[in-house]
SEVOMAR-789483 format. One record per residue: x, y, z of N, C-alpha, C in turn; residue in one letter. Coordinates in steps of 0.001 Angstrom, whole numbers, padded with zeros to 6 digits, always signed. Example, Ala and Ser with C-alpha at 12.3 -4.5 7.8 and 13.67 -1.06 7.14 Angstrom:
<tilos>
+013190-005690+007800+012300-004500+007800+013200-003300+007800A
+012850-002250+007080+013670-001060+007140+012900+000030+007870S
</tilos>
This chain:
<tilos>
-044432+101848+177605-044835+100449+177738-046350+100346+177668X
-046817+098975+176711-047930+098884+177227-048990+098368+178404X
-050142+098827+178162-051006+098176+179399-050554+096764+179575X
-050706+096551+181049-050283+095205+181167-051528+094209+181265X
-050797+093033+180978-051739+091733+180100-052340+091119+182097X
-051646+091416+183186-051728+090156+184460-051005+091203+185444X
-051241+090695+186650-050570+091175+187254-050479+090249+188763X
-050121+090027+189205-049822+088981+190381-048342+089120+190933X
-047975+088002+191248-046986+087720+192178-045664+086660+191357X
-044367+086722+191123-043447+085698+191239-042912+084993+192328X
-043736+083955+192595-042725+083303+193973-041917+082075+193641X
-040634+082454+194543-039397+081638+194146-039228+081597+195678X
-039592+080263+195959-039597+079661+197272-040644+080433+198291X
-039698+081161+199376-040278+081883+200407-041012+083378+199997X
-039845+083871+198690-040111+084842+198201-041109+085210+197278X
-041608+085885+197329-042760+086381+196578-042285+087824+196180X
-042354+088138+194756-042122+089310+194404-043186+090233+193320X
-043643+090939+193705-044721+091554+192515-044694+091805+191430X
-045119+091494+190512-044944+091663+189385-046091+091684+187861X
-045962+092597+186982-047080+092548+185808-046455+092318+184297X
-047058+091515+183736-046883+090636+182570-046954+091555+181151X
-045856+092082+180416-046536+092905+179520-045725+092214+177901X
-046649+092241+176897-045955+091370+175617-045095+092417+175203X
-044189+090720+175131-042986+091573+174408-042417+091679+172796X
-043777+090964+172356-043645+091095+170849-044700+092106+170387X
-045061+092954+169166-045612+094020+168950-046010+093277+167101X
-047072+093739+167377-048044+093562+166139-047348+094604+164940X
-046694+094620+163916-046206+095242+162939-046528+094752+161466X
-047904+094183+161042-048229+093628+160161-048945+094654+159864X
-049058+094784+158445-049838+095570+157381-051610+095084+157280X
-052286+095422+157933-053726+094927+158372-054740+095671+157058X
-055975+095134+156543-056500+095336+155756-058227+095122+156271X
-058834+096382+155970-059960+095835+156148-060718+095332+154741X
-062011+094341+155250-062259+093679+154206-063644+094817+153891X
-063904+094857+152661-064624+096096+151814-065719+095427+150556X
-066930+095202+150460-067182+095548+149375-067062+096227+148253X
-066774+095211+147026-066012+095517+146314-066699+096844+145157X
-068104+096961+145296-068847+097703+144513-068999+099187+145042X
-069102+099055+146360-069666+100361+147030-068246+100869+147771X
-067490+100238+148212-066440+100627+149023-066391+100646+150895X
-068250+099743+151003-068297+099533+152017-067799+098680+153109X
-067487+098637+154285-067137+098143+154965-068156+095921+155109X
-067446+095471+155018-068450+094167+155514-068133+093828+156658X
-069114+093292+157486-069608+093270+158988-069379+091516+158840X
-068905+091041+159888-069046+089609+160327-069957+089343+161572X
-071492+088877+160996-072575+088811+161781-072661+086967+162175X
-073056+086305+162707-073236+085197+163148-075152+084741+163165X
-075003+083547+162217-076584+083688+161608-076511+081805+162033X
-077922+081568+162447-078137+080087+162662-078399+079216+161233X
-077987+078084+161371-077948+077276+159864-079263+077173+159892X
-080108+076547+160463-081256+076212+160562-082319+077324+160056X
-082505+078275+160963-083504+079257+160885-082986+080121+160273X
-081558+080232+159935-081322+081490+158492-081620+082902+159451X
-081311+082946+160934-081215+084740+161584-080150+084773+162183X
-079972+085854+162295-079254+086643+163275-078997+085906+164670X
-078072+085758+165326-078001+084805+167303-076890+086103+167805X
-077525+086293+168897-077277+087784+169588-075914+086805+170490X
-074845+087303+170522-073748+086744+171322-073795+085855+172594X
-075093+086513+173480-075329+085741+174939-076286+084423+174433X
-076468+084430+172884-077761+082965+172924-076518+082292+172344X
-075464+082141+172614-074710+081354+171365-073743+080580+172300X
-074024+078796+172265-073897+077929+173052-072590+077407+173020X
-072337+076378+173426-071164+075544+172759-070932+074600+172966X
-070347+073237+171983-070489+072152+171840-069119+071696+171296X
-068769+070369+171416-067585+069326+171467-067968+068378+170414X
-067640+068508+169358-067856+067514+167937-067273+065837+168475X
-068004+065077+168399-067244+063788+169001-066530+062856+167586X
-065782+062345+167451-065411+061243+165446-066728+060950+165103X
-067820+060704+166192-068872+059954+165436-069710+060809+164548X
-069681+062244+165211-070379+063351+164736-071086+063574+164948X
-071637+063244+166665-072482+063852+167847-071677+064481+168413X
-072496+065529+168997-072485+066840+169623-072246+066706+171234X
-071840+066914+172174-071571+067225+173776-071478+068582+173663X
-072703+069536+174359-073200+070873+174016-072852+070680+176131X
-072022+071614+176043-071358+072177+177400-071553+073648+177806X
-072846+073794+178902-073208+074820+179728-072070+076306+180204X
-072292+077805+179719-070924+078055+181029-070725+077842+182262X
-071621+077298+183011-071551+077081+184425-070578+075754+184069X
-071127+074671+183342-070358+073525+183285-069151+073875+183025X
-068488+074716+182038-066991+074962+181373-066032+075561+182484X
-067092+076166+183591-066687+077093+184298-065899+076674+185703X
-066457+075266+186057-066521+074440+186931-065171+073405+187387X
-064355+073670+185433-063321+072990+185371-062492+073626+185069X
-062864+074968+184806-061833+076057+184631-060754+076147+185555X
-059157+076034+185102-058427+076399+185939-058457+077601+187245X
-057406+077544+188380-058045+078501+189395-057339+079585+188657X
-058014+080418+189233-057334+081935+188446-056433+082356+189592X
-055236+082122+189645-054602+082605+190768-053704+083366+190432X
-053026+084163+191241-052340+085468+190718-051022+085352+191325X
-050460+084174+190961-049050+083861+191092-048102+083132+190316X
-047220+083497+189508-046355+082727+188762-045399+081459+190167X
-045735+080246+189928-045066+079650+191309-043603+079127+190391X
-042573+079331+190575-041448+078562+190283-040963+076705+190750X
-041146+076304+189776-041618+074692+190190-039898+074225+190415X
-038976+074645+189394-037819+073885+189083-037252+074935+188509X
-035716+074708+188199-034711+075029+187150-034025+073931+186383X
-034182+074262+185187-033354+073255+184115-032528+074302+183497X
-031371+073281+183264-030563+074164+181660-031102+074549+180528X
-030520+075653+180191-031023+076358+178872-031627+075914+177485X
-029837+075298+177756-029696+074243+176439-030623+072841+176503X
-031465+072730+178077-032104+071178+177541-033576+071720+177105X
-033910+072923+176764-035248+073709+176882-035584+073747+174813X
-035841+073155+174703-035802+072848+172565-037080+074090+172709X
-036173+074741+171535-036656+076002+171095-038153+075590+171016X
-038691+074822+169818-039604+074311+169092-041017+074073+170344X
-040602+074221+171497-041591+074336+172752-042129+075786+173316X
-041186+076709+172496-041946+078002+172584-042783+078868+172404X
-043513+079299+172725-044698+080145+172084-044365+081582+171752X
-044858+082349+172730-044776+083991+173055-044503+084278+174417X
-043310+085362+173817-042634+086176+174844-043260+087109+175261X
-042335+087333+177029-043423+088504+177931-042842+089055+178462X
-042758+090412+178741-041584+091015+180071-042469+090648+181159X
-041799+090414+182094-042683+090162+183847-041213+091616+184318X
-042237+092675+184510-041544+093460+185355-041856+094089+186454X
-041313+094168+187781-042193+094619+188937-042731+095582+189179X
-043988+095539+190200-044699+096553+190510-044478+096919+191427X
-044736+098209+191810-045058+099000+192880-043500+099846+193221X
-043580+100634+194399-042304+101617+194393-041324+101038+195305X
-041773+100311+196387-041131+099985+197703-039590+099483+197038X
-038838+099603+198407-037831+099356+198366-037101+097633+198036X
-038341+097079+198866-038421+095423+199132-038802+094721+197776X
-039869+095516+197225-039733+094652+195937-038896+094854+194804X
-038069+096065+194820-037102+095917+194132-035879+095121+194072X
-035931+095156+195470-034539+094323+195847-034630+093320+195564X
-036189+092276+195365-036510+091251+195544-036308+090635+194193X
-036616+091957+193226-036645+091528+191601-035543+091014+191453X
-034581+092304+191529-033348+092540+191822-032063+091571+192051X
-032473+090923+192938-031952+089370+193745-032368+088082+192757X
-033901+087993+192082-033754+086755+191260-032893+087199+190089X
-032756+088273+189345-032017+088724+187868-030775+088244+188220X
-030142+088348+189726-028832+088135+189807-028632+087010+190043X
-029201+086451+190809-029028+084931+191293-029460+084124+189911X
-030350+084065+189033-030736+083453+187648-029692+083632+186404X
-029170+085089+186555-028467+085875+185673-026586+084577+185783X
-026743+084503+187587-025129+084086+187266-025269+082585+187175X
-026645+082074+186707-026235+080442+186268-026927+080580+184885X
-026851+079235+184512-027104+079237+182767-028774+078296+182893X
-028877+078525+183591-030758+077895+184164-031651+079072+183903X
-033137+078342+183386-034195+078746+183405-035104+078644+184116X
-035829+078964+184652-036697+078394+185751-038491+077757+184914X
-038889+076857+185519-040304+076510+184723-041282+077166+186146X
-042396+077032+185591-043576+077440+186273-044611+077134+185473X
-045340+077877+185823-047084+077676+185696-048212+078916+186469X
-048844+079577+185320-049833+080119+185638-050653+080321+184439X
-052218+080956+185253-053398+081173+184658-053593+082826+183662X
-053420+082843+182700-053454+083543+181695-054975+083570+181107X
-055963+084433+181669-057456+084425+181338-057962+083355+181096X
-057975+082749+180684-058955+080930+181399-057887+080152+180417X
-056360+080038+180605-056040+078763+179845-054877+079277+181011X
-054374+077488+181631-053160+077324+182278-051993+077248+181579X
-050939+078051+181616-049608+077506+180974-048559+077579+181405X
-047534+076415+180482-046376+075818+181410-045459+077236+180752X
-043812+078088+181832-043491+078975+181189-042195+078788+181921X
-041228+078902+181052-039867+079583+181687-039947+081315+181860X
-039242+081384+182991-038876+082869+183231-037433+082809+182883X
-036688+084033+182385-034964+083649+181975-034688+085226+182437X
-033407+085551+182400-032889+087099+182234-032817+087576+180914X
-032785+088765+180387-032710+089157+179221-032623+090737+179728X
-031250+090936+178521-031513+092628+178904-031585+093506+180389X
-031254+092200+181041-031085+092914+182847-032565+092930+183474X
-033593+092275+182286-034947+092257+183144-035381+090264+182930X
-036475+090510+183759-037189+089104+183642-038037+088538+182216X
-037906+087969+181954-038125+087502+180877-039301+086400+180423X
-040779+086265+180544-041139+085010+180347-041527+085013+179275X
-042194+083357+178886-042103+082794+177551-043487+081714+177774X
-044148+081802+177321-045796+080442+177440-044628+079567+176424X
-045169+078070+176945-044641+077203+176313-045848+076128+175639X
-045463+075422+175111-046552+074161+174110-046243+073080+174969X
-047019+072241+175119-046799+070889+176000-046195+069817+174988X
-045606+068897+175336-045360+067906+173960-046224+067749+173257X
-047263+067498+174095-048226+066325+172716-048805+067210+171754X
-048774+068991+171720-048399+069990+171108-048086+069907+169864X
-046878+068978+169917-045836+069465+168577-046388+068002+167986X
-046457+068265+166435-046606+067435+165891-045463+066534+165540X
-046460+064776+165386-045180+064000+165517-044350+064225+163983X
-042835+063085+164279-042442+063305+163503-041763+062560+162352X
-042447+061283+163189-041677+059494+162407-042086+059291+161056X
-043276+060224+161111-044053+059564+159364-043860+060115+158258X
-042386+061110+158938-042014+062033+157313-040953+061795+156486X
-041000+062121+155587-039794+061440+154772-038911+062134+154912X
-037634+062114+155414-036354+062691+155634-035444+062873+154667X
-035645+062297+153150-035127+062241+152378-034388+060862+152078X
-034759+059895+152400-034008+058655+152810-032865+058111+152941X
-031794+058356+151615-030430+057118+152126-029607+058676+152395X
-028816+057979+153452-027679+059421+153784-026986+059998+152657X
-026168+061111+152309-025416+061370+151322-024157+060681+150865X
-023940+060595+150231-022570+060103+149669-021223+061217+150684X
-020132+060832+150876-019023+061375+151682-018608+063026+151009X
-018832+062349+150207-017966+063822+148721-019013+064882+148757X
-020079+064622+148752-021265+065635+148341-021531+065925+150204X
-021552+065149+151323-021870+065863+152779-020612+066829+152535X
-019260+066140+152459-018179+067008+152392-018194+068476+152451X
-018545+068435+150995-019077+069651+150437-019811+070452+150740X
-020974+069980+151244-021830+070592+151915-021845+071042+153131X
-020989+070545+153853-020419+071142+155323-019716+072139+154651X
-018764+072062+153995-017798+073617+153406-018484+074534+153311X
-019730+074568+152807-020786+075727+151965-021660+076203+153506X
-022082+075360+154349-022413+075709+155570-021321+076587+156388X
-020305+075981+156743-019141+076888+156821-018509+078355+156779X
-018731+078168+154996-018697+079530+154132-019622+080109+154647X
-021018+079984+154917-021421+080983+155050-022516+080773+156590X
-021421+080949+157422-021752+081102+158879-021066+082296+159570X
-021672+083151+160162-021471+084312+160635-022149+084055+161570X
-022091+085389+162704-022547+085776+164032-023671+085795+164148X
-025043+085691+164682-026335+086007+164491-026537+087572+164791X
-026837+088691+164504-027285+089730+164752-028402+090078+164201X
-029718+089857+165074-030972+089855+164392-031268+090755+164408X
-030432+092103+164387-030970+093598+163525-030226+093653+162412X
-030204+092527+161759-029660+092225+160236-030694+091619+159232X
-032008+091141+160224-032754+091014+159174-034192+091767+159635X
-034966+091603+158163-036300+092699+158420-037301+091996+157623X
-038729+092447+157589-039749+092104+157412-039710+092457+155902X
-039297+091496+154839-039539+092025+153718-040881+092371+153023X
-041689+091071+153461-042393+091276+152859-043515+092519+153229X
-043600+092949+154592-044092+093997+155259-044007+094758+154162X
-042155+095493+154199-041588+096542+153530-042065+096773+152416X
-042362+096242+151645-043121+096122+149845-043999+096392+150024X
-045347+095054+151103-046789+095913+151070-046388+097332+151175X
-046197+097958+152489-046235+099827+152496-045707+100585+151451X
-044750+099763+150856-044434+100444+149325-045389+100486+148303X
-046410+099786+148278-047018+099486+147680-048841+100640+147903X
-048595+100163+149218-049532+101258+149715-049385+102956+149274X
-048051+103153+149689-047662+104532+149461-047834+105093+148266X
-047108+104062+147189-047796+104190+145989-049166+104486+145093X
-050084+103364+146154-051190+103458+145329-051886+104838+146012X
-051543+104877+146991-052446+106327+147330-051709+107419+146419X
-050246+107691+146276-049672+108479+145430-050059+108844+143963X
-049817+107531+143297-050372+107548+141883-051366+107390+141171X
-052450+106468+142638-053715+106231+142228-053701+104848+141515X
-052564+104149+140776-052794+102976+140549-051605+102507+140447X
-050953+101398+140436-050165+100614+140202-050147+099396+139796X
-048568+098886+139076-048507+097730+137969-047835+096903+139286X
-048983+095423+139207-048425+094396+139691-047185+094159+139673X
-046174+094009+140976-045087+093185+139751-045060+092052+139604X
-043688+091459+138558-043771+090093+138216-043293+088913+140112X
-043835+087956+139211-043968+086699+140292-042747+086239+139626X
-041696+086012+140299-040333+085011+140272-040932+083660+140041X
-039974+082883+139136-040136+081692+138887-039600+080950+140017X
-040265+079916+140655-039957+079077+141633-038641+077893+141243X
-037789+077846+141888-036288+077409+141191-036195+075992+141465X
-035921+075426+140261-036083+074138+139728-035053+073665+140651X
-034929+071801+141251-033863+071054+141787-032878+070837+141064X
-031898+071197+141186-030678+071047+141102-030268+069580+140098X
-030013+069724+139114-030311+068106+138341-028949+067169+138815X
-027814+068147+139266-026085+067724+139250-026343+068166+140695X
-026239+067906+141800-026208+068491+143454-024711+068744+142970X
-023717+067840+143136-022285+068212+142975-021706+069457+142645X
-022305+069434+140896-021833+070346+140731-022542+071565+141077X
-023713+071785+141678-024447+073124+142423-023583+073499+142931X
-023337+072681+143875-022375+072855+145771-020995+073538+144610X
-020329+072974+144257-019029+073584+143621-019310+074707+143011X
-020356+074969+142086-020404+076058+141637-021329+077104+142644X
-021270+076865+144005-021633+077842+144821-020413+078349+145593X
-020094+077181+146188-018540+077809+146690-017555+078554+145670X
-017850+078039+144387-016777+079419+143532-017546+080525+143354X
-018636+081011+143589-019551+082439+143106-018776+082926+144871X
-019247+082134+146072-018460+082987+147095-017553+083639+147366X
-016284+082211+147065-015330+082770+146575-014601+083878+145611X
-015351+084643+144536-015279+085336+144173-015966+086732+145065X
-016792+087047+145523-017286+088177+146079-016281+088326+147291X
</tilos>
């Protein structure tokens, strides 16, 4: 496991149980450094003033709040510092809601919260919320300080451990009245249809069924070029034209299924 991100306390009511925050998603992207293209050197990202055209050493470098008008509110760290959430070292459990009233689309990034220390008491303690959380279909919300930003979080069970998740606040998600939905509903014959083809091809979710394609190619690609020393682009797929007949798409998809 890795180093952990926090470390504090879960309290659920009276109880307080110890615990440290470690991510539970893992960086697996194909990373590139950026290179001059002549020499093969590395390029540096330095921070230079518009004005005077130098160099600003990290501790001279201020910060400011663009207003619509396009004046500046240039905010002190003592000032930023002042309104900074408290840094407190407790996940507090505010409520439980159902699972199902929790819309995916409010999620951010996942975290194991797993406990610390050896004692007997805080195991039991973990121990006791996994089971008591585990035998209802509730999530619990909370709130804590994550290096200077507050956030709202369900804790859930997963895998027999604790589970949290940072969430987006509404006003977060962008709205959604001003988009075009496609306008008049479908005709009966063509939804018809289209529920069948949804249908056809609905299976179980098992998300060790899918993988990072496009990952998989870069490193193929990599492997290659260090191997052979050069390689042929490949071709770019043609982007697939709309459907001129929907009808007959949908029909002639359900018979290609039907055959395999």
């Amino acid at each position: 496991m890795a180093r952990s991100l926090w470390s504090g306390s879960l309290s659920f009511g009276l109880v307080n149980v110890p615990v440290a925050l470690y991510s539970a998603g893992r960086d697996l992207d194909v990373h590139f450094h950026q290179l001059h293209e002549k020499d093969g050197a590395r390029v540096e990202i330095r921070r230079f003033c518009s004005r005077e055209d130098e160099e600003v050493a990290y501790e001279d470098i201020g910060k400011a709040y663009e207003l619509r008008s396009g004046r500046q509110v240039v905010l002190t760290d003592d000032e930023l510092a002042a309104i900074a959430p408290q840094r407190t070292r407790t996940i507090e459990i505010q409520s439980f809601v159902d699972a199902a009233d929790v819309d995916p689309i409010l999620f951010d990034h996942p975290y194991w919260l797993l406990p610390t220390g050896e004692s007997a008491g805080t195991k039991r303690a973990y121990r006791l919320l996994i089971e008591a959380m585990g035998s209802t279909d509730r999530v619990a919300l909370g709130r804590f300080v994550l290096r200077t930003k507050e956030y709202l979080v369900t804790v859930r069970v997963r895998d027999n451990l604790l589970a949290l998740t940072t969430m987006l606040f509404p006003d977060e998600i962008r709205p959604t009245k001003d988009i075009d939905n496609g306008g008049r509903r479908p005709a009966a014959k063509a939804l018809s249809q289209a529920v069948r083809l949804v249908e056809a091809l609905s299976v179980d979710f098992d998300p060790k069924a899918y993988r990072d394609e496009h990952r998989r190619r870069l490193q193929r690609i990599v492997r290659a070029k260090e191997r052979d020393g050069t390689i042929d682009a490949p071709a770019q797929d043609d982007e697939p034209s709309p459907a001129p007949d929907l009808m007959e798409a949908l029909r002639k998809t359900m018979a290609e299924l039907g055959r395999k």
